[in-house]
C-alpha positions as CSV (number, residue, x, y, z in Angstrom):
1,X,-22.2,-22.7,-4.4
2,X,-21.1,-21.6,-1.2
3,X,-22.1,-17.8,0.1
4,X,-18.3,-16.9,0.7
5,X,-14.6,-17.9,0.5
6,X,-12.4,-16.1,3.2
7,X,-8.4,-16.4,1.4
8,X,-6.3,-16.4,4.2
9,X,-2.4,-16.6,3.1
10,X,0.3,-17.3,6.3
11,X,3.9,-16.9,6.7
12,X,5.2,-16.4,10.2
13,X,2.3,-15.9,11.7
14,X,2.1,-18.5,14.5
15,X,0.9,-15.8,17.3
16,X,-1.2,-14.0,15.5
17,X,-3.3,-16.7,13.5
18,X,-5.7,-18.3,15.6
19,X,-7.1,-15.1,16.9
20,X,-7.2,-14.7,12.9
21,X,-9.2,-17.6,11.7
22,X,-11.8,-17.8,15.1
23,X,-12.7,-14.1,14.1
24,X,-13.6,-15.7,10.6
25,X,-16.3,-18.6,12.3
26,X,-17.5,-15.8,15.3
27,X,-20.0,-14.8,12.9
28,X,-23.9,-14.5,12.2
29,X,-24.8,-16.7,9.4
30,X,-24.6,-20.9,9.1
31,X,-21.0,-21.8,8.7
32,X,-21.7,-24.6,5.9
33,X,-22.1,-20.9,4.1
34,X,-18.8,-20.0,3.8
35,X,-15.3,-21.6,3.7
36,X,-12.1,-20.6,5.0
37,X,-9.2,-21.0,2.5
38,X,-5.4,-21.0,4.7
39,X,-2.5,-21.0,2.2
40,X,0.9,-22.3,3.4
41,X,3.2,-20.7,1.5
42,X,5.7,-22.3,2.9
43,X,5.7,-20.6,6.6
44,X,8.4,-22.1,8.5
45,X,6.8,-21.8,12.0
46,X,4.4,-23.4,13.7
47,X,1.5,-21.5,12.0
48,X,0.6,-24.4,9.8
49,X,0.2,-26.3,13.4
50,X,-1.8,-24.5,14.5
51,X,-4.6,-24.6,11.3
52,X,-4.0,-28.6,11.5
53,X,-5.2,-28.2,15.1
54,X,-8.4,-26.1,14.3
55,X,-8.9,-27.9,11.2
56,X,-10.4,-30.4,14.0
57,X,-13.1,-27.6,15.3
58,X,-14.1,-25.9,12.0
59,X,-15.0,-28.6,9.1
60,X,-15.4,-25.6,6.3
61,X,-11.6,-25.0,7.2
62,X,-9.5,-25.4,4.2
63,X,-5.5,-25.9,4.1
64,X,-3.4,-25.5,0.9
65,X,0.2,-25.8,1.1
66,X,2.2,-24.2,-1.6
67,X,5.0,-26.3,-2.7
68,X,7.0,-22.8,-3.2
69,X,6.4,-19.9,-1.6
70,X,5.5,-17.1,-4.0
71,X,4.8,-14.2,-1.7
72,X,0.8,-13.0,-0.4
73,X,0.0,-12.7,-4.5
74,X,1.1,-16.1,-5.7
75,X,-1.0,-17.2,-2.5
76,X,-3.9,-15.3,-2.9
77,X,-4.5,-16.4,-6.7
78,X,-4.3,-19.9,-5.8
79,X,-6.7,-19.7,-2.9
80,X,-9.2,-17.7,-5.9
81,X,-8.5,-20.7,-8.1
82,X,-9.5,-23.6,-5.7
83,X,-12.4,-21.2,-4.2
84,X,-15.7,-22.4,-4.0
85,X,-18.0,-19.0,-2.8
86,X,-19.3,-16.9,-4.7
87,X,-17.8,-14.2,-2.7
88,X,-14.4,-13.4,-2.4
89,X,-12.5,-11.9,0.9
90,X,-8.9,-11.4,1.2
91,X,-8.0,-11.4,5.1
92,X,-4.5,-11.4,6.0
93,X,-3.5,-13.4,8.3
94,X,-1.9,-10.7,11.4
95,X,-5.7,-9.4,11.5
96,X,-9.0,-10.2,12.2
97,X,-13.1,-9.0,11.7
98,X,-15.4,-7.9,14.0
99,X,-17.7,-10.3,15.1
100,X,-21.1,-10.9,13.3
101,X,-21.2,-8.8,10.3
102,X,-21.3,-11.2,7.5
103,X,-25.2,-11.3,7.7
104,X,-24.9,-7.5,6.9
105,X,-22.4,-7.5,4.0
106,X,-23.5,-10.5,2.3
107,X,-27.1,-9.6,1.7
108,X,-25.6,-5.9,0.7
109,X,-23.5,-7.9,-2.0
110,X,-26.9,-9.9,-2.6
111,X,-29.2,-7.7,-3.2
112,X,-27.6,-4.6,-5.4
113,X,-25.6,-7.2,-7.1
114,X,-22.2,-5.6,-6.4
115,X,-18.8,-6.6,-8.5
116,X,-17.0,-4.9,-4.6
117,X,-18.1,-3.9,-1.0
118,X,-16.2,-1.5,0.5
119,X,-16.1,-0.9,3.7
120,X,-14.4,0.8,6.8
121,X,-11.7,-0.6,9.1
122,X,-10.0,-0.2,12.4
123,X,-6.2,-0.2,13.4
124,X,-5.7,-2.1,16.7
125,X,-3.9,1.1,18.8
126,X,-5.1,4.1,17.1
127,X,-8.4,6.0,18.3
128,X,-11.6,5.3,15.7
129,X,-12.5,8.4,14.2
130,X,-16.5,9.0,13.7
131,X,-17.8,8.2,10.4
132,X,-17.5,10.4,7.7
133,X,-20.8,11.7,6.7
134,X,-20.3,12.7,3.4
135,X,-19.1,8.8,2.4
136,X,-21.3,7.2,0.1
137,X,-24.5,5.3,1.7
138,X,-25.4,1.9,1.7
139,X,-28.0,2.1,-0.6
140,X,-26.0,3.9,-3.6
141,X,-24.4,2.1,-5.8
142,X,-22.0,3.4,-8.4
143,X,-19.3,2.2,-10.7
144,X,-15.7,1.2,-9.4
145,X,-14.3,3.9,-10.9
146,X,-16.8,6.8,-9.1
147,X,-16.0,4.9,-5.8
148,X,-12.3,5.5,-6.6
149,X,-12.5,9.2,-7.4
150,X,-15.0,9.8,-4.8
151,X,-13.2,12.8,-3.4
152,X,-14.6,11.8,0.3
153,X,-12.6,8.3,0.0
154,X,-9.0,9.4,-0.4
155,X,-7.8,6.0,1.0
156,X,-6.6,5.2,-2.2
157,X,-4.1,8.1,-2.6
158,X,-2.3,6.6,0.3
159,X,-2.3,3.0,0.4
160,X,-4.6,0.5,-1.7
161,X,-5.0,-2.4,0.4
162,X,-7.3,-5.6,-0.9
163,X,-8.3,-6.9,2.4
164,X,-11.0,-3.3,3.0
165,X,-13.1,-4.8,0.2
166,X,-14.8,-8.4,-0.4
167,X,-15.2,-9.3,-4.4
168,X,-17.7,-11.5,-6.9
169,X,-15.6,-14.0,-7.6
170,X,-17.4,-14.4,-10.9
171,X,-16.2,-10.8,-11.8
172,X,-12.3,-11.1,-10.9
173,X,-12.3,-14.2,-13.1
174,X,-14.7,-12.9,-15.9
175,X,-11.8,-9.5,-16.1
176,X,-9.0,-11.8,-15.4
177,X,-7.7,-9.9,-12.5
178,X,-4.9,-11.6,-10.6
179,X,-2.1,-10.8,-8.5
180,X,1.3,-10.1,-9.6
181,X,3.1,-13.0,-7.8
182,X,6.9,-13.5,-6.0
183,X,6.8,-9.7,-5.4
184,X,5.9,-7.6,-2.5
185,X,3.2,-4.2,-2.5
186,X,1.1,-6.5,-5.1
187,X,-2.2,-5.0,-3.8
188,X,-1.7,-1.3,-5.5
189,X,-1.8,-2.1,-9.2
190,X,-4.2,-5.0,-8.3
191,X,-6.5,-2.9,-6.8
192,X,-6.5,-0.1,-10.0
193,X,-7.7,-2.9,-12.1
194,X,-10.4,-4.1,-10.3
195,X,-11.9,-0.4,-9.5
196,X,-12.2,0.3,-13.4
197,X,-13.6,-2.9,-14.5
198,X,-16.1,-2.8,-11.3
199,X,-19.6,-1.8,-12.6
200,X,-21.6,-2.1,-9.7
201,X,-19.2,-0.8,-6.2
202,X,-20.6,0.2,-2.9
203,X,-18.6,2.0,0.2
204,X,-20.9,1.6,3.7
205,X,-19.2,3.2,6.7
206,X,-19.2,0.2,9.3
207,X,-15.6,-0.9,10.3
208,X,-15.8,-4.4,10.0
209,X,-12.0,-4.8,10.0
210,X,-9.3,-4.7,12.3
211,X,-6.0,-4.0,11.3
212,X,-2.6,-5.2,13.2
213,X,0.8,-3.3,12.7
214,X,2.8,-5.9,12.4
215,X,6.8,-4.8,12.7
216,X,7.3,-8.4,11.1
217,X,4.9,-8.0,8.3
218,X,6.6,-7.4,4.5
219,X,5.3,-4.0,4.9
220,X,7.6,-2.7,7.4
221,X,10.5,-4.7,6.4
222,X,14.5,-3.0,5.7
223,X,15.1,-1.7,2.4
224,X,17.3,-4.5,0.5
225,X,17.9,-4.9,-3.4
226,X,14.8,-7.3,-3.5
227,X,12.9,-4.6,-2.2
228,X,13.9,-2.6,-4.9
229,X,13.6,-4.9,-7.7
230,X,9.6,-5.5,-6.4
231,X,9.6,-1.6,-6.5
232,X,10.6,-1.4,-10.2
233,X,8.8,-4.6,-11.1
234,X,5.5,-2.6,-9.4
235,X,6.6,0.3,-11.7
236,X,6.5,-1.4,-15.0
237,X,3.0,-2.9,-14.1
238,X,1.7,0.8,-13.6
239,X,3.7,1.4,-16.9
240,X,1.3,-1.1,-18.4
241,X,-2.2,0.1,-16.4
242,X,-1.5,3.9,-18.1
243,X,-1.7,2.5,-21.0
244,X,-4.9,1.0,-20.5
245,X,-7.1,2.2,-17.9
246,X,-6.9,6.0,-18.9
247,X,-9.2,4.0,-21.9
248,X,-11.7,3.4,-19.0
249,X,-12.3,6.5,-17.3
250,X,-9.7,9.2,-18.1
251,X,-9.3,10.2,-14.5
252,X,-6.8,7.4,-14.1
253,X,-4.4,9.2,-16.2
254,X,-3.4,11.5,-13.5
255,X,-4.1,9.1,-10.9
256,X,-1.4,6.7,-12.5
257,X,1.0,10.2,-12.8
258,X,0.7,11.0,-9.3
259,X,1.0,7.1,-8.1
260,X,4.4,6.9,-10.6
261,X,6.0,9.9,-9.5
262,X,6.1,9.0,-5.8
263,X,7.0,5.5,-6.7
264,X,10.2,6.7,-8.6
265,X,11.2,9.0,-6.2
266,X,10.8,6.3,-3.5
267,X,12.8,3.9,-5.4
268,X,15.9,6.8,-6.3
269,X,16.1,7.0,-2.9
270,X,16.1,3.4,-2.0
271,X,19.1,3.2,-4.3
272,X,21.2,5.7,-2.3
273,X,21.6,3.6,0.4
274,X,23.3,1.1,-1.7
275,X,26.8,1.1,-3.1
276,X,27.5,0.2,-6.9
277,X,28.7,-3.2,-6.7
278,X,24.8,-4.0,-5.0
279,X,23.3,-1.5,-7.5
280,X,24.4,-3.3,-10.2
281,X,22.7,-6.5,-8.9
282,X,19.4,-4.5,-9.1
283,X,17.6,-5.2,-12.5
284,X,14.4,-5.1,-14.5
285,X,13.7,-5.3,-18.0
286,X,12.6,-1.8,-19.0
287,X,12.0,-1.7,-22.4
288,X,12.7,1.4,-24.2
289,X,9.0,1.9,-24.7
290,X,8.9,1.7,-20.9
291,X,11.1,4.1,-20.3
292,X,9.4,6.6,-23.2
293,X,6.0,6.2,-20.8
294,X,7.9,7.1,-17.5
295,X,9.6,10.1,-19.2
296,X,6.4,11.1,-20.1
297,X,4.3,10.2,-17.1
298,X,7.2,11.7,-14.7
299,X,10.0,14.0,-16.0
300,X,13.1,12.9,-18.1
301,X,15.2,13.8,-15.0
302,X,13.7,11.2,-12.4
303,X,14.4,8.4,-14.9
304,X,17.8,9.9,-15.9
305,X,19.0,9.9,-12.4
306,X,16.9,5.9,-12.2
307,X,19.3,4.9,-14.7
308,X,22.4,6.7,-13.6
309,X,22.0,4.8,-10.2
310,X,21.6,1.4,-11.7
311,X,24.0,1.4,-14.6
312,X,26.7,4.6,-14.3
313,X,27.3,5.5,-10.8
């Protein structure tokens, strides 16, 4: 079995990917290792060219073409499924890793036998902060769900991102944690699950990687009714997850309340800036036992005025 898979999905990528995939091979340890996995999902540039083209240089380099394109989830979970490391890391495909620091994280995973490895990262543009002193060290280990809470890691209240983290293969498949697919923001209920079914989590304070803004990116696109409809979708998921994971550690119960409450305010005013006849074309199958959790979770009045804008105004 190999050390590491790197998952690598693309769609309109083409100038940032090579920079993206030679940052994968710059590294410290044999490259028969560890593979990198590209997933076409269906870009219609000249990104898939361009890993043809390095597909020449790097023999570990792997290309899957989706025969639909199913958004970063769908692509992901098929890159875990044809995977052949026993390490998992989600990179996207606009950023890159700092050179040589697989050595390092691979025998941390190693040796404490960790489920995740969490680490710091850098955004191209901003300043780097120092390290945070108070994060936990590389030689304590604690459950997914004390990394979560750990009140000097509040990264997670913001923005739960899945590429600030490598996995054990063996334990996404063993807990059955996928991505949801043909949606956008899949990484935030994703990521819940796999911090309370982590037993053994680590956070070291080394920015291995390097984050892009990307104004082209799904996270910075304009607010349209599939937009929405992800944001709902992502709603019923959490629906589902406080169900459950408050069973795990009863912390999540408020974290889930907090996360829920911004995401229906978000998504009421989202729906402002459309008129009824588009409203009307935005839908998701709340069930009535859905919408008993998200009066409960929330208020009665944020998911009166959620239905007023989809079915009455």
């Amino acid at each position: 079995m190999l050390r590491l898979s790197f998952i690598v999905p693309f769609y309109n990528v083409e100038p940032y990917i090579e920079e993206c995939i030679r940052s994968l091979y710059n590294q410290d340890i044999p490259r028969e290792e560890y593979e990198v996995i590209c997933v076409d999902d269906c870009s219609p540039d000249g990104s898939r060219a361009i890993v043809e083209r390095l597909q020449k240089e790097y023999e570990s380099l792997r290309l899957i073409s989706l025969p639909e394109n199913r958004r970063q989830g769908g692509a992901r979970n098929e890159g875990v499924r044809q995977a052949r490391g026993r390490y998992i890391w989600f990179v996207d495909s606009d950023d890159y890793i700092q050179p040589n620091v697989l050595s390092i994280l691979l025998n941390l995973l190693d040796s404490c036998n960790l489920d995740i490895l969490h680490f710091s990262t850098v955004t191209i543009g901003h300043v780097v902060s120092a390290p945070n002193s108070k994060c936990y060290s590389v030689d304590e280990v604690c459950s997914g769900c004390d990394l979560f809470f750990n009140p000097n890691l509040l990264w997670w209240s913001n923005h739960v991102v899945v590429w600030q983290r490598i996995h054990r293969r063996e334990f996404l498949l063993q807990n059955q944690i996928w991505f949801a697919e043909h949606v956008v923001d899949e990484d935030d209920d994703y990521s819940f699950k796999v911090y309370a079914c982590a037993k053994r989590a680590m956070h070291i304070n080394r920015a291995v990687y390097v984050y892009r803004p990307n104004p082209t990116s799904t996270t910075h696109q304009v607010i349209t009714p599939y937009f929405v409809n992800c944001e709902l979708a992502k709603v019923k998921r959490f629906v589902y997850l406080f169900k459950e994971l408050p069973k795990i550690d009863g912390r999540f119960d408020s974290a889930i309340r907090e996360y829920l409450i911004d995401a229906l305010s978000e998504i009421n005013s989202h729906l402002k800036l459309f008129g009824k006849p588009i409203r009307r074309q935005i839908r998701i199958a709340l069930t009535l036992r859905d919408l008993c959790v998200l009066v409960n979770v929330t208020s009665l009045r944020r998911v009166v005025v959620l239905l007023k804008h989809l079915y009455f105004n």
